[in-house]
N, C-alpha and C positions, 0 to 999 in steps of 0.2 A: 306044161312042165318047164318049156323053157325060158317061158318070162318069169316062173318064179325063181328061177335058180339064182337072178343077181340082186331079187329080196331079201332070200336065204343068206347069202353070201353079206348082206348088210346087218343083217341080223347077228349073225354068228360075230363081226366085229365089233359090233355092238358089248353083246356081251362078252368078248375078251378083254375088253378096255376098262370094262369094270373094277373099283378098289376091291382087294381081296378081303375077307371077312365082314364084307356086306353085301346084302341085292337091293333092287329097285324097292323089293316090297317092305323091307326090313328099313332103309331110310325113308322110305315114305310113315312109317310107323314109330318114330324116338321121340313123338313129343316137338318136346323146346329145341332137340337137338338133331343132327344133320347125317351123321355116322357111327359106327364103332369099328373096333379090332383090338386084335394083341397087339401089345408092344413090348418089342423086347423077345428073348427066347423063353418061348412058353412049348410045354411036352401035351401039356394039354389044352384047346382050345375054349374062349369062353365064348359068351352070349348077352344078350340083356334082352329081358320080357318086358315091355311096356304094356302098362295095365290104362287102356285111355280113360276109362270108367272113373278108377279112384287116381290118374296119374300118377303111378307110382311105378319106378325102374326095380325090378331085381335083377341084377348084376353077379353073374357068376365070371369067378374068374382065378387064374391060374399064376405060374410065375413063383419065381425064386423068391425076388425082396422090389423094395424100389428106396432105397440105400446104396451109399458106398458111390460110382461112377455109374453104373449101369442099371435098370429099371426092366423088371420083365411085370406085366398086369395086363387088363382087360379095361378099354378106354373106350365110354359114348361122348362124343364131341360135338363141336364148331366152332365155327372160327368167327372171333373176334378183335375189336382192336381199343386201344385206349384204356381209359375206368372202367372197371367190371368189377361187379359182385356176384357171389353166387353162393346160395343158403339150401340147405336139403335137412329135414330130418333123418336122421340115419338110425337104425339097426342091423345087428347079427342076426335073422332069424333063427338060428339054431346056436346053442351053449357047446362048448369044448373047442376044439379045431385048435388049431396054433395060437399063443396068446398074444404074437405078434403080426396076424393077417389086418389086413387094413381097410378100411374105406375112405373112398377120398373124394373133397373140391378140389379141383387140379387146375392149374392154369398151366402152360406148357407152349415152349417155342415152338416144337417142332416134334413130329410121332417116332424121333430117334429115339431107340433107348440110351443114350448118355444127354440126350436134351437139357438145359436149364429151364431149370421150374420151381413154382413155389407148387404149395398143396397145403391144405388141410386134411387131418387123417386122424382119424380114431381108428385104434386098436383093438387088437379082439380080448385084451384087458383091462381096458377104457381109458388108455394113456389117449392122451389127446395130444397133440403137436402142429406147427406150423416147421413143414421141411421147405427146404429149399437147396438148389445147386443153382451157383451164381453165374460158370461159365459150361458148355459142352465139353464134358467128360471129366470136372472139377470134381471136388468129393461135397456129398452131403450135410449138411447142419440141420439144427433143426433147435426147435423154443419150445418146450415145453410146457405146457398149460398146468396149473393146479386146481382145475377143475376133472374130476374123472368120468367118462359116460357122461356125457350131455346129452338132453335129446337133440339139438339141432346147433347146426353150426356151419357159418357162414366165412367166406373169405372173400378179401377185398383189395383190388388194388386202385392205389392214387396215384397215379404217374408211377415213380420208381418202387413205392414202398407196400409192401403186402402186412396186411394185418388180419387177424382172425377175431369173431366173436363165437361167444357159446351161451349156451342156455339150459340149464336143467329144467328136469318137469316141470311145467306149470310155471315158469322163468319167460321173461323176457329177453331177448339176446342182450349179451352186454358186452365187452371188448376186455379179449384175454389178457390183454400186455403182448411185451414185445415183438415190435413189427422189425421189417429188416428191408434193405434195400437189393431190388435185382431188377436188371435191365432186360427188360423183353420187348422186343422191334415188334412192330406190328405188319401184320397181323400175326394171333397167336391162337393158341388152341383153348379151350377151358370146357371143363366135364366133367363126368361120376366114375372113377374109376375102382376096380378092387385089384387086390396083391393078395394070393395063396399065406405067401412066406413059406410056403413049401412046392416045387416043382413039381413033387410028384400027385399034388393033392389040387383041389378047385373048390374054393369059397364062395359063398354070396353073402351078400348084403342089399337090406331095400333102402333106396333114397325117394322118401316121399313128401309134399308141400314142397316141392323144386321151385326156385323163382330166381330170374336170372335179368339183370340190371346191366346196365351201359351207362357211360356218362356220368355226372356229380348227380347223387339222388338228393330229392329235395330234402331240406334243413330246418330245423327253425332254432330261433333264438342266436344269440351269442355264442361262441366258441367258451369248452370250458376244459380245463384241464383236469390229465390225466396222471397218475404217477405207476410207474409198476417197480417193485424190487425185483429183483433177478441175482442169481448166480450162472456164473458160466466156467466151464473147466477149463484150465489153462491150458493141458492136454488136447485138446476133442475141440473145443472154440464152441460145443453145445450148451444153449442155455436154460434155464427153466426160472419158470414164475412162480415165486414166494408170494406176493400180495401186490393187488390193484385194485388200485382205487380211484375215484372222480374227485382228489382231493388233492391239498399237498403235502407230502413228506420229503424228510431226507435224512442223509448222515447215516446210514447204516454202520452198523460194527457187528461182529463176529461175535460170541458166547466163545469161551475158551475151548471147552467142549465138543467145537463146530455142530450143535443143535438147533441153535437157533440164533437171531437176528433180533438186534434192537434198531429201531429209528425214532426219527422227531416226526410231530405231528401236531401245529396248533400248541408249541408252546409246551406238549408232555411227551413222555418217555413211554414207546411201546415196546413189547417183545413178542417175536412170532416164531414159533417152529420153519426150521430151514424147507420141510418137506410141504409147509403150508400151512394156514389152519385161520383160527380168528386171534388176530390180535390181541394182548392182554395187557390191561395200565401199568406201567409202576407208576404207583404214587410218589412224585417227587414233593409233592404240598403248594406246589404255584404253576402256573401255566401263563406265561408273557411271551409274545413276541420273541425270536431268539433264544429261549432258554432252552437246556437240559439237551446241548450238543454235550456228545458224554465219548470215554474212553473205560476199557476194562483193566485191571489189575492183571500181572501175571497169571497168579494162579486162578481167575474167573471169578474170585468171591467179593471182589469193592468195584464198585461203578465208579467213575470219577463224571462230572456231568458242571457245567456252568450254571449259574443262577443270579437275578437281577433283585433277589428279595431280601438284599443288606445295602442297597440304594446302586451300588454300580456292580458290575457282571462281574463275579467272582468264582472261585473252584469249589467246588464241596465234593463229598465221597460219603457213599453208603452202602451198605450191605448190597447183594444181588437180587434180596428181597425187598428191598425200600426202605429198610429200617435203619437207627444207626444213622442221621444224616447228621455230617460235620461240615463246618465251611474249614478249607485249607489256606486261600492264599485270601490277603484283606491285605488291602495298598491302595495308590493310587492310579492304579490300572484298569482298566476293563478287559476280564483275562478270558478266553474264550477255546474252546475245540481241546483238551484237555486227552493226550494219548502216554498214558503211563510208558517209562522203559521197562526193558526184561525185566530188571532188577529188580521191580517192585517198586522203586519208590517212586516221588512225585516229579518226575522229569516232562515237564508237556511243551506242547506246542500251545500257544496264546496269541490273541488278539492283545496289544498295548495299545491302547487307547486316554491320556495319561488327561488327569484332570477334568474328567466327562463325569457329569452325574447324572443317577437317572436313569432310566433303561433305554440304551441305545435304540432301541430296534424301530423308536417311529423316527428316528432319522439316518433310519436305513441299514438294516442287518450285518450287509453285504457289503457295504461301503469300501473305499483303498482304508486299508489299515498296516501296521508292521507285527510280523511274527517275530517270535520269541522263544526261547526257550529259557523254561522256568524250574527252579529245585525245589521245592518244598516248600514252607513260610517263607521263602527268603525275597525280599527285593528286587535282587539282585541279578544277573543273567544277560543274554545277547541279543541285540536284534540281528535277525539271520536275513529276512527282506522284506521289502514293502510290494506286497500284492494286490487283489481284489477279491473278488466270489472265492468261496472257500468250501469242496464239497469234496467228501473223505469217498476213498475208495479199497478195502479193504482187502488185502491176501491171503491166503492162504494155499492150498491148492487149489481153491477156488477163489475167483475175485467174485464181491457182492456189491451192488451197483443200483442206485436209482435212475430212472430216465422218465421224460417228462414230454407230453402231447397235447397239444391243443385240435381239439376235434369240436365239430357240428355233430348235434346230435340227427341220428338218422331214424324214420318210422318203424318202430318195434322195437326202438332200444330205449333204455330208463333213465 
């Protein structure tokens, strides 16, 4: 008995030094991953069952929110450092519960609850988002995807900047739009977590087809660019994604309305639902290089829009449905980026480009040019300064904004 007592005695410290809300047998059991626990104050504790058979986590878990400064949820872990990806299929196995409890890709400094971190998180009413907290104890943002309920969805970081993709059924992953910059030292944390949204309550969620990357994953081809429109509140500094695309657009403007969003694209004039949707043409009747940067009328009903199909880039204006096209200004100018005042009438800003025939645009869109401001048919008017790139960024209580990526395409993306 007495040589066992200073086994015991090693035994016993053993297991007090233990992380709390795990054991030997339960980490030797996560799979791809090292640990769990709560993080944050949670009233009720959670758990995760790993299924080795079909590899698949169900994740119960608890907790107020993981918003605002502080974060209470149920987190399976390890620690990593550098580039990581990490992709899960996700569902609610069960309908109702709070329409804001979460599942998430988490990447994470540290198992504080005010830690900085990004995440992917689908909601339990299929908002999908990329959150993030820049510094410990900083307040939340977050991007907003316009894709709703995907089955699988992945999050990435390249050095600073985290970005997300998604996938609906039977989809290949493809990339949300708006990535955002945050600094995480290494090493860092990254896992499957879930959020209640309610304290008094314990959710689950399965993450299943888990796969978990380090490093630059392999590429092929050329880098190709990406475009996403966005709104963001001036309020809140939260953004959300109107359209993305593996193309290029620009120039955004506002519908009076604030419903929806026009931009350029290859020369024509789209319009999209603010909330999202599939873009729709207005027919302006010619699609050139440079044409159909455009401006709205006070009251929302005449588009103002340049065009290079009376030999040099000029102003026309038509209906909000295409119809009705008139040319306004005809000189010796190439007049361009066309932003009506209040008042309604033809007051814009232009490109003077004086004695150029031709359609600018194959000797360069973008070129140093001088603005102007223009009144109607008239001549006449000021140069206000000589610039360069010229890309409209529009107000309202919201700002709407193009941004633009060059990415390698990655295996499983289109």
């Amino acid at each position: 008995m007495k040589r066992l007592f200073p086994i015991y005695l090693a035994l016993l410290a053993l297991v007090t030094l233990l992380p709390t809300g795990s054991t030997p047998s339960q980490d030797s059991a996560l799979g791809l991953f090292e640990k769990h626990g709560d993080i944050g104050s949670v009233s009720k504790p959670g758990a995760v069952d790993y299924d080795r058979a079909q590899r698949t986590y169900l994740i119960t878990g608890g907790g107020e929110n993981m918003w605002s400064t502080t974060d209470a949820f149920h987190f399976v872990w390890k620690r990593m450092s550098g580039d990581v990806s990490l992709a899960a299929d996700i569902r609610f196995p069960r309908t109702g519960g709070n329409a804001h409890r979460k599942a998430v890709l988490l990447i994470r400094q540290s198992l504080e609850a005010d830690s900085a971190y990004a995440d992917a998180a689908l909601h339990g009413d299929g908002l999908t988002s990329l959150q993030y907290r820049e510094i410990r104890g900083g307040p939340t943002r977050e991007v907003q995807s316009n894709v709703s309920a995907p089955r699988r969805i992945r999050i990435e970081r390249e050095g600073d900047y985290v970005s997300m993709s998604v996938a609906r059924e039977g989809e290949a992953l493809q990339a949300a739009g708006g990535s955002f910059k945050v600094k995480l030292s290494n090493p860092f944390f990254v896992g499957l977590a879930v959020c209640a949204h309610d304290n008094k309550a314990l959710e689950k969620a399965v993450f299943s087809n888990v796969e978990i990357t380090s490093g630059q994953p392999k590429t092929s081809g050329n880098p190709v660019l990406e475009s996403t429109l966005e709104t963001i509140a001036i309020g809140s500094k939260d953004r959300r994604v109107v359209h993305h695309a593996r193309a290029h657009f620009e120039a955004p403007n506002w519908s009076r309305d604030g419903k929806t969003l026009l931009f350029n694209q290859g020369g024509r004039m789209y319009e999209v639902p603010v909330r999202g949707g599939e873009p729709q043409l207005i027919d302006t009747g010619i699609a050139t290089r440079c044409n159909n940067d455009h401006g709205l009328s006070s009251d929302g009903k005449t588009i103002y829009f340049n065009s290079v199909r009376t030999g040099t880039m000029q102003i026309w204006r038509m209906k909000a449905d295409g119809s009705h096209q008139q040319q306004v200004t005809s000189d010796e100018y190439n007049n361009w980026f066309p932003h009506p005042s209040s008042d309604g009438k033809m007051d814009c800003l232009s490109l003077l480009r004086k004695g150029r025939n031709g359609p600018p645009g194959e000797q360069g869109c973008h070129a140093p040019h001088d603005a102007g401001r223009r009144r109607g048919n008239s001549g006449s008017g000021e140069t206000v300064r000589r610039t360069g790139d010229h890309q409209c960024a529009v107000v309202s209580r919201n700002i709407a904004f193009v941004s633009y990526r060059l990415v390698h395409l990655k295996p499983g993306a289109e």
